[in-house]
C-alpha positions as CSV (number, residue, x, y, z in Angstrom):
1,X,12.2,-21.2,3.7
2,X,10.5,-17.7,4.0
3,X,10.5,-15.0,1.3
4,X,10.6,-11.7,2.2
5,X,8.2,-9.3,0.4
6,X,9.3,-6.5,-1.7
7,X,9.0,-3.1,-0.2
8,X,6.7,-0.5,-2.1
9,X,7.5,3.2,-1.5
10,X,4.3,5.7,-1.6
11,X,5.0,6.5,-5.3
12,X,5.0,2.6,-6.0
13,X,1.8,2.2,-4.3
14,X,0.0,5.1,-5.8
15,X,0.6,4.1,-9.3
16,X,0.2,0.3,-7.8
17,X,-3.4,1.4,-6.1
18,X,-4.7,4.4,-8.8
19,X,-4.8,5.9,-5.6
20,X,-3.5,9.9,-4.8
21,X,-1.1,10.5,-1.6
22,X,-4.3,11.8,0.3
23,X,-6.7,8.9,-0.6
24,X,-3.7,6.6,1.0
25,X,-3.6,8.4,3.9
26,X,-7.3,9.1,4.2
27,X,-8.3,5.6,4.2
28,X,-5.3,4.8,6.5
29,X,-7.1,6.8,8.9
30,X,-10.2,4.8,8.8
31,X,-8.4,1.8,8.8
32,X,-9.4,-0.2,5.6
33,X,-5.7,0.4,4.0
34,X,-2.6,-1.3,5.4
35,X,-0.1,0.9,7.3
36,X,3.5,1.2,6.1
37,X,6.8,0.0,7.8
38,X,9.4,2.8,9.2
39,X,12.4,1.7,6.9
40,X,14.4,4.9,8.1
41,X,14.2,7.9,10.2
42,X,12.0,9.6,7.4
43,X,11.3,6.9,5.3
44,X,8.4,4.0,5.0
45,X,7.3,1.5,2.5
46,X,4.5,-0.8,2.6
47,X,5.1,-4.7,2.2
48,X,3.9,-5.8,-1.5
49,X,2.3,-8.2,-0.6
50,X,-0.1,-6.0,2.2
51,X,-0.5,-4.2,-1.1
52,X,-1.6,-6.9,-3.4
53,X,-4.1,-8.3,-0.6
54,X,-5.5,-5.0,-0.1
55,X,-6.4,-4.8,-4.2
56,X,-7.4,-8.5,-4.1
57,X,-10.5,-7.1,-1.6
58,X,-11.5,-4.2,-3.9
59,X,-14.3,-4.7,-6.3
60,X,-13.2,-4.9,-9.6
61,X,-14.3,-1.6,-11.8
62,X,-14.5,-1.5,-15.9
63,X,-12.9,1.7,-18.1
C-alpha cells in the first residue's frame, strides 16, 4: 500500500526550511530546491516528503 505525503504550503515550508519566500524561490531557480505541485488555479504546496529530503542534504549548522 502507498502513502500519500502530506502537502506543505509556502508558509509550512518556510518555518519547515528557516528559509524566506525569496530564498525558496531563488534557489528554485538554480535548481537545488524541489519545485511545488499546482493544487489549484492559484495555489501550490510542496510534497513533505520533497521537503524532508531536501533538509536531509543540507549540512547541519550549530546556534
Amino acid at each position: 500500500m502507498t502513502s500519500i505525503s502530506p502537502l506543505l504550503r509556502r508558509p509550512e515550508v518556510e518555518r519547515e526550511t528557516g528559509l524566506s519566500r525569496a530564498s525558496i524561490y531563488r534557489l528554485m531557480n538554480e535548481g537545488v530546491f524541489p519545485r511545488p505541485r499546482r493544487i489549484g488555479r492559484r495555489a501550490v504546496a510542496w510534497p513533505a516528503a520533497e521537503i524532508d529530503a531536501w533538509k536531509a542534504t543540507r549540512p547541519l549548522t550549530h546556534p
